[in-house]
KOLFILO-646265 format. One line per field, with one value per residue (C-alpha): residue in one letter; x, y, z. Coordinates in Angstrom, 2 decimals, padded with zeros to 5 digits. Last residue first. Layout:
// residues N
resn	c(A;...)
xx	c(X;...)
yy	c(Y;...)
zz	c(Z;...)
END
This chain:
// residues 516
resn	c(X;X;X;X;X;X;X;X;X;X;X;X;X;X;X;X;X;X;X;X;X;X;X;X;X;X;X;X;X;X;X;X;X;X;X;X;X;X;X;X;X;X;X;X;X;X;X;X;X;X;X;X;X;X;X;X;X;X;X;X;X;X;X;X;X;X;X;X;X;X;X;X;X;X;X;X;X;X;X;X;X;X;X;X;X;X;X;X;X;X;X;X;X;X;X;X;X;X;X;X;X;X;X;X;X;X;X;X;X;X;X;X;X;X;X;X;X;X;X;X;X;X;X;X;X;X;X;X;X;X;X;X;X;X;X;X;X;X;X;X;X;X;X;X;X;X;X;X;X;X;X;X;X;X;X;X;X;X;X;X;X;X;X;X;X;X;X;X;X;X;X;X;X;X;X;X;X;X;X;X;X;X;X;X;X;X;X;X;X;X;X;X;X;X;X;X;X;X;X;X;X;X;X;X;X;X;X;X;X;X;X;X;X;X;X;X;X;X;X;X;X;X;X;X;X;X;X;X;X;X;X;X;X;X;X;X;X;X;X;X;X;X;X;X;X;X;X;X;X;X;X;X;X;X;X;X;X;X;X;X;X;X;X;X;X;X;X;X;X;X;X;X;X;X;X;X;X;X;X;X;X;X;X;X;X;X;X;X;X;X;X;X;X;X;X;X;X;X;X;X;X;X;X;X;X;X;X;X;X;X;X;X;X;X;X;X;X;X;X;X;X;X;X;X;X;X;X;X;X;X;X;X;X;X;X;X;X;X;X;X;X;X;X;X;X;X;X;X;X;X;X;X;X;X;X;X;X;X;X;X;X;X;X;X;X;X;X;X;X;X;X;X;X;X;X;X;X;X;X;X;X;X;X;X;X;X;X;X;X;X;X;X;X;X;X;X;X;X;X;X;X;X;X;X;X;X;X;X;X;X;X;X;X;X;X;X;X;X;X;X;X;X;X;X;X;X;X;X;X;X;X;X;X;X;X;X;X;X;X;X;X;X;X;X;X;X;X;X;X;X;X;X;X;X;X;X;X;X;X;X;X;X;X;X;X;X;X;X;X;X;X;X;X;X;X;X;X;X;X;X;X;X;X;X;X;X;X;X;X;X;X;X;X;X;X;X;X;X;X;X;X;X;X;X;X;X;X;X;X;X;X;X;X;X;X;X)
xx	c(040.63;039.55;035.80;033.91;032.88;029.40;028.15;025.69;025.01;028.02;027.64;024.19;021.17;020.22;017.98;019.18;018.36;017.44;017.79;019.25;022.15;023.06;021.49;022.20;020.66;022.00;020.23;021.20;023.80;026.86;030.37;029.73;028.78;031.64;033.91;032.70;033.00;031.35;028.52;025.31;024.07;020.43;019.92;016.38;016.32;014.84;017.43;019.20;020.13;020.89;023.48;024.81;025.38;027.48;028.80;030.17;031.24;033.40;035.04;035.58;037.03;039.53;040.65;040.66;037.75;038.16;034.31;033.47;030.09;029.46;026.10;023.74;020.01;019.06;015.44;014.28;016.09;018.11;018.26;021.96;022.48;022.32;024.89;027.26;027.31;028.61;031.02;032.57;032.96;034.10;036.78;037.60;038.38;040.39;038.77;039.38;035.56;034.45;035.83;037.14;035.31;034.42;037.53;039.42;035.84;035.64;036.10;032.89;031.39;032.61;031.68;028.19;027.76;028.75;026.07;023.04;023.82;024.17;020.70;019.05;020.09;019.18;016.05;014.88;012.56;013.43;015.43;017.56;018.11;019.63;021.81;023.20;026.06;027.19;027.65;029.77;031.79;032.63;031.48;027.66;025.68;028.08;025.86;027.34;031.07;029.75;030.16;027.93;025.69;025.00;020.70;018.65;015.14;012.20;013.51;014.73;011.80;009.19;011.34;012.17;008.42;007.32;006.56;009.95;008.29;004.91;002.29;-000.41;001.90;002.08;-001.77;-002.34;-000.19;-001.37;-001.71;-001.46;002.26;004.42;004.82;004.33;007.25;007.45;004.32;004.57;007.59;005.56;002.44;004.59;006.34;006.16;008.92;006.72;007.21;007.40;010.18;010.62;011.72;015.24;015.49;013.01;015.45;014.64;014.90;018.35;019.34;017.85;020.33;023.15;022.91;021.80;024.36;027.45;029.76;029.35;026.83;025.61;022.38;023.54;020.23;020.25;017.39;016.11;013.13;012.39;013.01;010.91;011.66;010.62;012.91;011.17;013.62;016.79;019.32;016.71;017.50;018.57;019.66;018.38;017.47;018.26;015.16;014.33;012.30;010.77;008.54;007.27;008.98;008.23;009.86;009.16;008.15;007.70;010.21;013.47;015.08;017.08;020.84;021.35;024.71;027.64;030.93;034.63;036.37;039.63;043.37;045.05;046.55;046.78;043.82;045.85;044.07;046.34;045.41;046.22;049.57;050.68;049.13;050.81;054.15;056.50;054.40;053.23;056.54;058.12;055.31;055.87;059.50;060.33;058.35;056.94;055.19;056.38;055.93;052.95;051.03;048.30;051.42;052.42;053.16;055.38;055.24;057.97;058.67;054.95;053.21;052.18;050.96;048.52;045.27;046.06;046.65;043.25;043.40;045.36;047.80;050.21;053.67;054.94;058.19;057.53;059.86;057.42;056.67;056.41;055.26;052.48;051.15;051.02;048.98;046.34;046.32;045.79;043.11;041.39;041.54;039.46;037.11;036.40;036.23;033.51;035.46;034.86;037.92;039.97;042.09;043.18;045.24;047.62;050.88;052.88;056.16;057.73;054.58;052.81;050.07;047.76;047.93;046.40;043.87;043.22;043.55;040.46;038.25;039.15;037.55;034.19;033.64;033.20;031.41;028.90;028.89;026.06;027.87;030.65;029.05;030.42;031.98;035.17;033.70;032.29;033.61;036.66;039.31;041.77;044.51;041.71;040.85;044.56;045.07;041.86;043.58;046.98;045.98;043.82;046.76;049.67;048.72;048.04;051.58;051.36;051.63;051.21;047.88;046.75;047.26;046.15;042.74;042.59;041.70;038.46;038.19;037.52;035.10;032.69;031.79;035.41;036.86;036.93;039.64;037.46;034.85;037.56;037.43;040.00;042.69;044.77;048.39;050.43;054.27;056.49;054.83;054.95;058.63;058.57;056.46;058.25;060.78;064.03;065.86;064.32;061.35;062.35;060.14;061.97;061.34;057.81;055.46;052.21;048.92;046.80;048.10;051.78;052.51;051.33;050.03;049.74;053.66;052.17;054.01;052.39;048.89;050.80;051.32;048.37;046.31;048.58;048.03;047.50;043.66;042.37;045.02;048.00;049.57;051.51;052.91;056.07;056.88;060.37;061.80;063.67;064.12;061.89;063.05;061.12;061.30;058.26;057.65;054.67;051.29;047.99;048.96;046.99;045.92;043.80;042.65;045.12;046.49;049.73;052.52;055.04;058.94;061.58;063.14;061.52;063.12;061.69;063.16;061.71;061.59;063.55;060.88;060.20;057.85;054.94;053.74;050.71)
yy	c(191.66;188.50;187.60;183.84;181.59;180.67;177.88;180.65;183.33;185.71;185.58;187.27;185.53;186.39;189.44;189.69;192.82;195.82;198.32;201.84;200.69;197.47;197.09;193.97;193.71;190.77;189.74;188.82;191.13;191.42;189.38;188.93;192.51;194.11;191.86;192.92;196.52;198.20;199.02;200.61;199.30;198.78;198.48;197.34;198.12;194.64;194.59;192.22;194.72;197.06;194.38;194.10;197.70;197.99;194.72;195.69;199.78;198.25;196.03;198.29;200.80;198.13;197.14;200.43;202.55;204.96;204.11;201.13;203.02;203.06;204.81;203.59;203.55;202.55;202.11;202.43;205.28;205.81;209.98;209.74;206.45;209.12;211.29;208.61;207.03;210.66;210.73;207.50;208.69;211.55;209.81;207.62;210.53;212.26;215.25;218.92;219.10;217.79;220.63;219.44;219.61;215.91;214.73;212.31;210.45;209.77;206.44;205.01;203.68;206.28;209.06;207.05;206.82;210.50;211.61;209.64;210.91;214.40;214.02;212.57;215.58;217.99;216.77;214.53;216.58;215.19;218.14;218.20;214.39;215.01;218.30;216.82;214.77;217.55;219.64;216.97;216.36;220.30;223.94;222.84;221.41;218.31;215.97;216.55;216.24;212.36;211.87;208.93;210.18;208.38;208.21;207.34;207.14;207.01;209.82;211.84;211.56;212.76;216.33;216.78;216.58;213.76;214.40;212.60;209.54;209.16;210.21;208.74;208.68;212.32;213.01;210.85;212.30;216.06;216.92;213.97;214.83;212.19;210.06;206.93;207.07;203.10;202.42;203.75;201.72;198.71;199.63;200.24;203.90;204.44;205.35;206.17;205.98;208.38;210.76;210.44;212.60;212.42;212.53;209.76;207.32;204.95;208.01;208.68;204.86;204.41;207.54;206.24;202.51;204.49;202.24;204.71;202.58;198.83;197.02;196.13;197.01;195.49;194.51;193.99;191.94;192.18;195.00;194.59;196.31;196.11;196.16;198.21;199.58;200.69;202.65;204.35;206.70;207.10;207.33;210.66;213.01;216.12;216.47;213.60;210.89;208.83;206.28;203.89;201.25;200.46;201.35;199.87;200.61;198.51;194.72;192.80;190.60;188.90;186.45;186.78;185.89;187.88;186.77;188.36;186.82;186.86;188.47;186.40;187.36;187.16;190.42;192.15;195.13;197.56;198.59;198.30;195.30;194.10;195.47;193.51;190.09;190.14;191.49;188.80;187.75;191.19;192.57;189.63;190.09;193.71;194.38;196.74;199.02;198.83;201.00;203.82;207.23;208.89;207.84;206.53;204.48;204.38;201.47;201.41;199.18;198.47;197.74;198.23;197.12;193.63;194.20;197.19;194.47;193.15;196.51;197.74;200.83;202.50;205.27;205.30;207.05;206.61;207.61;207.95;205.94;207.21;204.20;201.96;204.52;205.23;201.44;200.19;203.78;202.39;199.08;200.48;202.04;199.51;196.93;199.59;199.79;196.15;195.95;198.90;202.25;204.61;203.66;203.63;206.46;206.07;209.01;208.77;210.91;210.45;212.18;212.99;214.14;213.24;216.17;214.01;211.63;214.23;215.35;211.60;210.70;213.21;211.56;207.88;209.48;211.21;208.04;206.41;209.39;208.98;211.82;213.69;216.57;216.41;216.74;214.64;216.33;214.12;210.60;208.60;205.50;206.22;203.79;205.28;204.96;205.99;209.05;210.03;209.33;211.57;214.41;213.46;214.20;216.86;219.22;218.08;220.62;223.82;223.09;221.94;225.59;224.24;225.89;224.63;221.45;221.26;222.44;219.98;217.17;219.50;220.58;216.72;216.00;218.76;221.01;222.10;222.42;218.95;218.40;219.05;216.76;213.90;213.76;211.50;213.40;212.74;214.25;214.85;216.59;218.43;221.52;221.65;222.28;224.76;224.10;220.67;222.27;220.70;218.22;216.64;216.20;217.51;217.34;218.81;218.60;220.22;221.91;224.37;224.87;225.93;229.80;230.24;226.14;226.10;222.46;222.10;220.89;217.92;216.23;218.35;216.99;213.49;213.40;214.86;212.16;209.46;211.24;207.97;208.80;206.03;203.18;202.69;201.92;204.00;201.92;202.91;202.78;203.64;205.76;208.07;206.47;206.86;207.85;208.72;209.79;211.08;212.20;213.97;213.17;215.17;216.70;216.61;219.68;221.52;225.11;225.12;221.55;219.90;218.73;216.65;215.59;213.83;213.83;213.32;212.68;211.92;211.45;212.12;210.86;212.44;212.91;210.46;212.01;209.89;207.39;206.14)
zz	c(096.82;094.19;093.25;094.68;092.28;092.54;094.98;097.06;094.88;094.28;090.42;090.41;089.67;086.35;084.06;080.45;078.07;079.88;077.17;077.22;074.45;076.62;080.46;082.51;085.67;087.75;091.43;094.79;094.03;097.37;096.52;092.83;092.13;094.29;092.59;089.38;090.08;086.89;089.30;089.25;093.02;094.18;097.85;098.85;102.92;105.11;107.83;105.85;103.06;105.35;106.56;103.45;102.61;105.40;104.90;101.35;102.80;104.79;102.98;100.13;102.91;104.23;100.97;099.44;098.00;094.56;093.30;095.69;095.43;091.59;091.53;094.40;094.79;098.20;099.10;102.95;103.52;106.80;106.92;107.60;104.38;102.03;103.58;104.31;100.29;099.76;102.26;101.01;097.54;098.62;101.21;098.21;095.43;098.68;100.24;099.98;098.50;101.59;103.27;106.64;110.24;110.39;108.78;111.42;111.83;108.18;108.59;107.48;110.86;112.87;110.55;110.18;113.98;114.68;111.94;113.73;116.70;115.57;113.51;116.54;118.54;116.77;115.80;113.14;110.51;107.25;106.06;109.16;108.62;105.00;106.48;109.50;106.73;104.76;108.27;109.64;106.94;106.12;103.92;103.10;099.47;098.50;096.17;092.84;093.95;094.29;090.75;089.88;092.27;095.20;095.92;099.03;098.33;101.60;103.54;100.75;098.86;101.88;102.55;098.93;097.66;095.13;091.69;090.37;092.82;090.71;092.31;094.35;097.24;097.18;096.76;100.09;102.51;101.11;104.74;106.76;107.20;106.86;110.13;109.14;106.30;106.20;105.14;101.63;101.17;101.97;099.80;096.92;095.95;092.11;089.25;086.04;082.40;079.32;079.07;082.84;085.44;087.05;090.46;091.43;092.73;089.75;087.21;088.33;088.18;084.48;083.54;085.29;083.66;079.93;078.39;077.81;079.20;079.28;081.38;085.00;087.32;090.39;092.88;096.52;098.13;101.73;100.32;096.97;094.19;090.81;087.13;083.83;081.42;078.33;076.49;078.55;076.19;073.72;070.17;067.66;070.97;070.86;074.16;076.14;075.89;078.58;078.92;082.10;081.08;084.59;087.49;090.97;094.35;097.90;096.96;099.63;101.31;099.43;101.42;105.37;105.29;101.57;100.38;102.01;099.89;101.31;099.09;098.07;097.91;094.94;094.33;097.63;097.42;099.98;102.97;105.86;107.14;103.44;103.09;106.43;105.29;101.72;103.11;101.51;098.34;097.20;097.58;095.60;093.41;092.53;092.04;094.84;097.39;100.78;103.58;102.28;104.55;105.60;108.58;106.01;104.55;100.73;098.72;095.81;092.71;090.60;086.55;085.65;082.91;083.37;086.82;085.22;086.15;089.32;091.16;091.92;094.19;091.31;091.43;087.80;087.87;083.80;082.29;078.32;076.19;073.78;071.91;074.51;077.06;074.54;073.47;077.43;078.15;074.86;076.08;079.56;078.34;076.12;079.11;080.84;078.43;077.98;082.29;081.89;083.27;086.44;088.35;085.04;085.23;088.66;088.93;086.18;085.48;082.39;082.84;078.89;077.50;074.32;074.00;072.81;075.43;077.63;075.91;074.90;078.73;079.28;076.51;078.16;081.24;079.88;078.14;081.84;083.47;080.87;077.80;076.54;077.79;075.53;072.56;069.77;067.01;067.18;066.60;069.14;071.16;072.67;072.68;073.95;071.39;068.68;070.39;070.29;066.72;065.56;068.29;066.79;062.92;063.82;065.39;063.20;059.76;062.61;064.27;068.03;070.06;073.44;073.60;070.54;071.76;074.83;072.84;069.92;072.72;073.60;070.08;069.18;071.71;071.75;073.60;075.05;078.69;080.01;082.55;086.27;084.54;084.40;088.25;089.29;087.28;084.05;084.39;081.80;082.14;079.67;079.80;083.50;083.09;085.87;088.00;088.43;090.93;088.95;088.14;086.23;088.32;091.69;095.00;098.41;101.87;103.50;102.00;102.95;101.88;098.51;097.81;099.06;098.99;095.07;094.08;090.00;089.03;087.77;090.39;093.40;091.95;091.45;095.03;096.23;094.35;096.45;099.49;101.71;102.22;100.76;101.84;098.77;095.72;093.90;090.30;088.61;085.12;084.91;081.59;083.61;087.16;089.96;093.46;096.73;100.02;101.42;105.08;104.75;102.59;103.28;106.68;109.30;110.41;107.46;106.71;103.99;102.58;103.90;102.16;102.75;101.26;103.47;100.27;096.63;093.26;089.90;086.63;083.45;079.69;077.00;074.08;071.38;069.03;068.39;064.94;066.18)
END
């Protein structure tokens, strides 16, 4: 890559805070802050910190007269950063909220038409951008035959493209294979080198950019830093005090929650599941057959772009089949006593993509990959009534079962907010809520440590444990290894749509034990 060095960027904040409309709290308040030109900084954090809010209001992107109000004062350069948004890249959470274009190559070309990159230099960078990132397709690939993972590293090439002088990531490789990732922050290592770029990175999972950063700074969930310097000596002095508060302290073990009861009867069964995007030359999923049972949880594992998402969708019965069939067992079956004798028959007969709403979501709980998907009504509480309104529990039961699961899943504090004003780990953690309200006897889950800190990860790993024990089949699509190693009773690994190798899981009992 041969880039245009551009003057990198300083940063300033004091006594800063902002607070989004139709909200209490604030978001972030009480900020002082100072990064260098040229410093690569990482924000560390508790979900919920207003780390995303800070880059938001970095990028220049968070207007006080339309989206909230501010407190203090934020200065890149200088200046508001409004107004030299040109010179600043941010990559989101949500790489779908960044993808404009059909195809891959006029999506990176379009930041830089906009920005007025000379005709003969647009091509050049966009071919040179893709390559940084390591994305796997060439430029007239669609864009909506992309996973959530590719869908990322396209994003950063946008961004990358457009070499900017403040380099703003918000955990850019939550949703990434571990070879991906590594190709990322290759790619972000290669830039700032050559740019001189300054770089502010947010990431749950601090181990891996280490070698990149010069300091790392910890924000509070009361706002404020809770600690900041080079990053082992902060690591090493306050190790016990970040971790309470949710930070994932390099080194620091998971304690494993292997299954205390065995595997019982089977519950879900697919046989030679397919699927075909139209289209597409080959099949994303081709013959996949395998069987949950309840007291046993299941990680289906493999790189980007494998057909994981697509074989989870037709599990839960969302997506239907090429060819194949999803069906309820005996035991499942048994569980829903109380279905309507009407018909009770016919729907069990059928596959589970046949199945009506009211009887699937009782025995199938599914998390979308992106958990924006999911969110039907205006706040928590109201998200999280609707799946046990649909099954018939009354009102009563449903607002029991909702205050447990705020309780339970922090998300108390948020019960009246728009879920779509939420944090990247409060969805995630909202949407893993509302399909454990109507208590499903299968789970089918889509990265759901996606954007979690210590605490939350915690949480939500003996949470799904002790469902687990209680006889519930949870299968997890993860790219989380130490999420995989701590909870799988059982490996799936899937490469180009096929499931290739079935093991125990790291995490059984004598296996090495994963990091948090």
């Amino acid at each position: 890559m041969t880039a245009t060095v551009t003057a990198p960027l300083g940063i300033r904040a004091h006594a800063w805070g902002f607070r989004h409309a139709g909200r209490r709290a604030w978001a972030i308040r009480d900020l002082d802050l100072t990064v260098d030109p040229g410093e690569r900084v990482l924000l560390a954090g508790p979900s919920g910190a207003g780390k995303s809010t800070l880059l938001t209001a970095l990028a220049g992107l968070l207007d006080p007269d339309q989206s909230g109000e501010t407190a203090g004062s934020l200065a890149v350069d200088g200046v508001p950063p409004a107004r030299i948004r040109e010179r600043i890249g941010l990559v989101f959470q949500d790489p779908e909220s960044q993808l404009v274009m059909a195809r891959a190559g006029d999506d990176v070309a379009f930041g830089l038409e906009n920005h007025a990159v000379p005709a003969d230099q647009i091509w050049p960078r966009v071919e040179e951008a893709l390559r940084l990132t390591g994305f796997p397709y060439g430029p007239d690939h669609p864009t909506g035959r992309l996973s959530g993972g590719e869908k990322q590293r396209l994003v950063l090439a946008g961004v990358v493209a457009l070499r900017p002088s403040l380099l703003l990531l918000d955990e850019p490789t939550a949703n990434l294979d571990p070879d991906g990732a590594a190709l990322v922050r290759q790619a972000v290592g290669q830039i700032v080198a050559e740019t001189g770029a300054t770089l502010v990175v947010v990431d749950h999972r601090v181990d891996d950019w280490l070698p990149l950063i010069d300091r790392v700074m910890v924000l509070g969930g009361e706002g404020g830093v809770l600690a900041e310097g080079d990053p082992g000596k902060v690591f090493a002095a306050d190790s016990e005090r970040l971790a309470a508060a949710g930070v994932w302290v390099p080194g620091r073990l998971v304690p494993p929650r292997q299954s205390s009861t065995g595997m019982r009867e089977p519950l879900l069964a697919a046989e030679r599941l397919t699927y075909t995007y139209p289209g597409a030359a080959g099949s994303a999923v081709a013959d996949a057959s395998l069987t949950l049972r309840g007291g046993e949880a299941v990680a289906v594992t493999g790189p980007n772009g494998s057909g994981k998402s697509t074989l989870a969708m037709m599990l839960a019965g969302l997506l239907t089949p090429t060819s194949g069939v999803s069906l309820a067992q005996p035991a499942l079956r048994a569980s829903l006593p109380d279905l309507p004798r009407r018909g009770r028959r016919t729907t069990f007969d059928r596959p589970l993509h046949r199945w009506p709403a009211n009887a699937l979501v009782r025995a199938v709980g599914t998390v979308f990959q992106d958990p924006e998907h999911q969110f039907l009504t205006p706040n928590v509480r109201a998200e999280l009534a609707l799946g046990p309104r649909m099954a018939g529990s009354s009102p009563a039961q449903a607002s029991a079962r909702v205050d447990e699961l705020l309780e339970r899943l922090h998300l108390s504090h948020l019960a009246g907010a728009n879920p779509f004003t939420l944090s990247g780990g409060e969805k995630r953690r909202l949407s893993v809520a509302t399909t454990l309200a109507t208590e499903p006897k299968v789970l089918v889950l889509d990265e759901p440590t996606f954007g979690q800190d210590r605490r939350t990860w915690l949480e939500l790993l003996h949470l799904l444990a002790d469902l687990r024990d209680e006889g519930h089949a949870v299968c997890a699509v993860s790219h989380d290894l130490d999420f995989v190693s701590a909870l799988a009773d059982r490996e799936l690994r899937v490469r180009t749509g096929q499931l290739v190798a079935q093991k125990v899981a790291s995490g059984a009992p004598g296996a090495k034990r994963g990091r948090a």
